[in-house]
N, C-alpha and C positions, 0 to 999 in steps of 0.2 A: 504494500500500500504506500504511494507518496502522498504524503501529507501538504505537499506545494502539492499539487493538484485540489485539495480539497480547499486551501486557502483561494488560489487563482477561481474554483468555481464561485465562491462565497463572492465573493466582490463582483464578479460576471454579472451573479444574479441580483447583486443589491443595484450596479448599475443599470443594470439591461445592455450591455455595450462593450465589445473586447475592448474595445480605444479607450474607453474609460476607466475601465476595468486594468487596464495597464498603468495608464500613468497610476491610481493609486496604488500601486504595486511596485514601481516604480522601472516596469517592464517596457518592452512592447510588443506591437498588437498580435505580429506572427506567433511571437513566442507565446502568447495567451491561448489565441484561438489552437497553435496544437498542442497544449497542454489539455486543452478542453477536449479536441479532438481525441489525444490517445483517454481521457478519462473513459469519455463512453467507449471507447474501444476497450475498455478492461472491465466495466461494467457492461457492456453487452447492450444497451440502452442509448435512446436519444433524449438526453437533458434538456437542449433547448431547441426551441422552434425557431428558426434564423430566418429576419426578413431584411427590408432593407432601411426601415429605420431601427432596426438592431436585435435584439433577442429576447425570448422571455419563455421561463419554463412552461415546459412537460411538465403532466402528472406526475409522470415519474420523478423529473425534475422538483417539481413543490415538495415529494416525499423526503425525498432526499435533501432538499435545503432545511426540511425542520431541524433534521438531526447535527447536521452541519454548523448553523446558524447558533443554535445550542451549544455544540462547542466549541465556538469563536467565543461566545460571550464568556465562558466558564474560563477559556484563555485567560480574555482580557481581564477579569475579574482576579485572577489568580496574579496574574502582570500585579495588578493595581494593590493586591495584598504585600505584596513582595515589595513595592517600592514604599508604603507606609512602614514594613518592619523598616528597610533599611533607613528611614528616615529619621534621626534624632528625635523629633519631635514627636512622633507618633508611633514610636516602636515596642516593641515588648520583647523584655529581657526576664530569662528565663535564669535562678540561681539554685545554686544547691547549698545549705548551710548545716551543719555541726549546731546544736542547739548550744552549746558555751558559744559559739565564733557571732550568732545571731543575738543574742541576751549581751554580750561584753560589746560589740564594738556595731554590726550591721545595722539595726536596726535606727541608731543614730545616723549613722551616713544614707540611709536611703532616703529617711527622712530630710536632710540639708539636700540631698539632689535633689526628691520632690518637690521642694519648694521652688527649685531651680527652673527644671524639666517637669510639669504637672502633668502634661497629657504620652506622657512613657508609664509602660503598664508594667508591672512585676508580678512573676509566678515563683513563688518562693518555693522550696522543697525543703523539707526538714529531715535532714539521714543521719546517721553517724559517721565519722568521718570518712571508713572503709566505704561505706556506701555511698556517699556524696562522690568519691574517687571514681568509684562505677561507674557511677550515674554519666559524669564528664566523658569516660571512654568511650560509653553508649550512644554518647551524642546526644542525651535526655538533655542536659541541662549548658548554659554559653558558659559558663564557669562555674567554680568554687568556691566558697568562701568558708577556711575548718580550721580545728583545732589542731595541734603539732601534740601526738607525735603524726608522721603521716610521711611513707616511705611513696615515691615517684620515680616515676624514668622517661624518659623522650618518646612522644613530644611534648609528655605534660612538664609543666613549670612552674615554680613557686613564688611565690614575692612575700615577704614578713612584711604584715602590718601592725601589728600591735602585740604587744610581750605583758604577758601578765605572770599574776604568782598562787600559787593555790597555799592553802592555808586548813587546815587539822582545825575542826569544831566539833562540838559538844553540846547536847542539853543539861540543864539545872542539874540532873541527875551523876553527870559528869563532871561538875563544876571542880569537885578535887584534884583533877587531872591537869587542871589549870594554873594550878598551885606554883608549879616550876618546872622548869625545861623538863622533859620525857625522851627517851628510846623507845626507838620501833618494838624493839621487844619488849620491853615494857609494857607496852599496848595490846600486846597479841593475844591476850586473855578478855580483849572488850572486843563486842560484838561492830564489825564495819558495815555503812551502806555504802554500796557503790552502783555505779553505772553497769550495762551486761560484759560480755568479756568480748563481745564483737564490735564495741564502741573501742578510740584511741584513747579514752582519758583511762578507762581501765587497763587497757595494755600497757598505758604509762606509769602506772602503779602496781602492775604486777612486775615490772622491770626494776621499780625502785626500788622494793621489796627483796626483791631479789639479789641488787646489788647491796643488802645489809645481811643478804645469806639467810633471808626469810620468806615465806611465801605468805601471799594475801588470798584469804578464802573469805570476803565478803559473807555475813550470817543474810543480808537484805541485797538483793537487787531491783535498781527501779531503773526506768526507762530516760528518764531526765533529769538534769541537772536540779532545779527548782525542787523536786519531789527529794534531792538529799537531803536538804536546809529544810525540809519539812518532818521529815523522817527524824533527824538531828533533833529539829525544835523540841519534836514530841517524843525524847528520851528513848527511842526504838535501836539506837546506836551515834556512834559519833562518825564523823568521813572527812572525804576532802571537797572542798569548793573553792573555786576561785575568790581571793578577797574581796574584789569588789562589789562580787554577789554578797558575801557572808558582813561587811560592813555595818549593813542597815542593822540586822540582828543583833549584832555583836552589839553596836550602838545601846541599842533598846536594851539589852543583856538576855537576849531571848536563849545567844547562844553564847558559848563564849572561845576563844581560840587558843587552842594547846598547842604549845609550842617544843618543838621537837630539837633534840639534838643533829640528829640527821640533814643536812637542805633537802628542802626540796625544790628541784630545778625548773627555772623559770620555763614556762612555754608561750607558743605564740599562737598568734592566728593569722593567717596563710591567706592570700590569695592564689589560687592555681587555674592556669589556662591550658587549654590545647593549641598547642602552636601549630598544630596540623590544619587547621580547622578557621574560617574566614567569620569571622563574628559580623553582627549587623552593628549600624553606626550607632545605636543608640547602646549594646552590649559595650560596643569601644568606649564610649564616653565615661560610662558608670565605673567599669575598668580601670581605667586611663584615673577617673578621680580617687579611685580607694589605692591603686599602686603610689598616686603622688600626697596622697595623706601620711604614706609611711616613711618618707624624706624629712618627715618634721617630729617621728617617733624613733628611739631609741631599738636596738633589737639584739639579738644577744645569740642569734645560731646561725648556723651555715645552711642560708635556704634557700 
């Protein structure tokens, strides 16, 4: 099947007229009239009735301009979607976020672009890191935005935007533990809530654990970060949460923070792209301002 034949009919028949039907095509008239010619020669049929002030379909011809006609417009329409994605103004960007990477740092910067860029749409996905990584391979999603830890390889790429610290809290019921600096082992007789083990904030604690030659077996698993500091609040176990989260709490004394002999090592949050992969101008923009956000923050790993 050529598909220039189906376009050269289409314009034939909106004109009535090969000469017409050329220039908007930006042909001429021989080469229209046999491209019309071999169509019915491969459909077996006569399209158009040919006089001398110019043409106009056949029945058969009418039949076949519905279908036609139909998908010029479904074309054009499809054109016209494509050039609003790629338009800044009018596009929609597609993220993937780590529920820490969206609570510490994104949700404030989409906000200051929205205010920027109002009519750019966002489809936000909420994964764990492993899976937001996925997500970007699959093509699901224009980028990243996660927590470290978070191993990559070519074409994906990284850019550190923002470096925070997690921080050991407690409910009332734990308040003793607070008393003064603690070891991991120390600890290992109180019950932990953490994230599941397919999530990187738990991988980054079963590693930490590890490097003090101890293993972490979580008594509570929950699915998000928020549900720790709630778990915590309500005496269920003590964990780890980033401080900026645990702040407000601690404040209040709802919880309080035990402080460890051990560091715990700072981590970030990531922007990662596919460099294989051509983003629409509005992904570029959004992009382009969360990478030059991190020119003005500090960072502390090799990303």
């Amino acid at each position: 099947m050529n598909l220039d034949y189906y376009k050269t009919f289409y314009y034939v028949a909106l004109s009535k007229n090969f000469t017409k039907a050329a220039e908007l095509l930006g042909n001429n008239q021989p080469n229209v009239t046999r491209s019309m010619n071999n169509l019915e020669a491969e459909l077996g049929c006569r399209l158009f009735a040919r006089s001398n002030r110019g043409v106009s379909l056949t029945p058969i011809g009418e039949q076949l301009f519905q279908y036609v006609s139909a998908a010029m417009n479904n074309l054009e329409q499809g054109e016209e979607e494509i050039k609003k994605t790629l338009n800044i103004e009018n596009g929609l960007v597609t993220i993937g976020s780590s529920e820490t990477a969206l609570r510490l740092m994104l949700l404030e910067r989409l906000g200051s672009f929205h205010e920027e860029h109002p009519k750019i749409h966002f489809r936000i996905s909420s994964y764990s890191t492993p899976q937001t990584i996925q997500a970007l391979k699959e093509g699901k999603i224009d980028f990243a935005v996660i927590s470290t830890p978070v191993d990559i390889k070519k074409p994906l790429h990284k850019t550190p935007l923002v470096t925070f610290q997690d921080v050991l809290i407690g409910g009332s019921k734990y308040r003793e533990l607070a008393s003064k600096t603690r070891s991991l082992n120390e600890l290992m007789s109180y019950p932990f809530v953490s994230l599941p083990p397919e999530t990187g904030t738990r991988m980054f604690y079963t590693q930490y654990f590890m490097n003090q030659h101890l293993s972490f077996h979580p008594e509570i698993e929950v699915a998000a970060t928020d549900q720790i500091r709630l778990m915590v609040r309500y005496n269920l176990g003590i964990g780890f949460c980033p401080d900026d989260l645990a702040a407000d709490y601690i404040a209040r004394g709802e919880v309080c923070q035990i402080h460890l002999q051990e560091e715990i090592p700072k981590r970030q949050i990531c922007l990662v792209t596919d460099e294989s992969k051509v983003l629409s101008s509005a992904a570029q923009k959004l992009r382009d301002a969360l990478a030059a956000d991190a020119n003005y923050r500090p960072f502390f790993c090799d990303c």
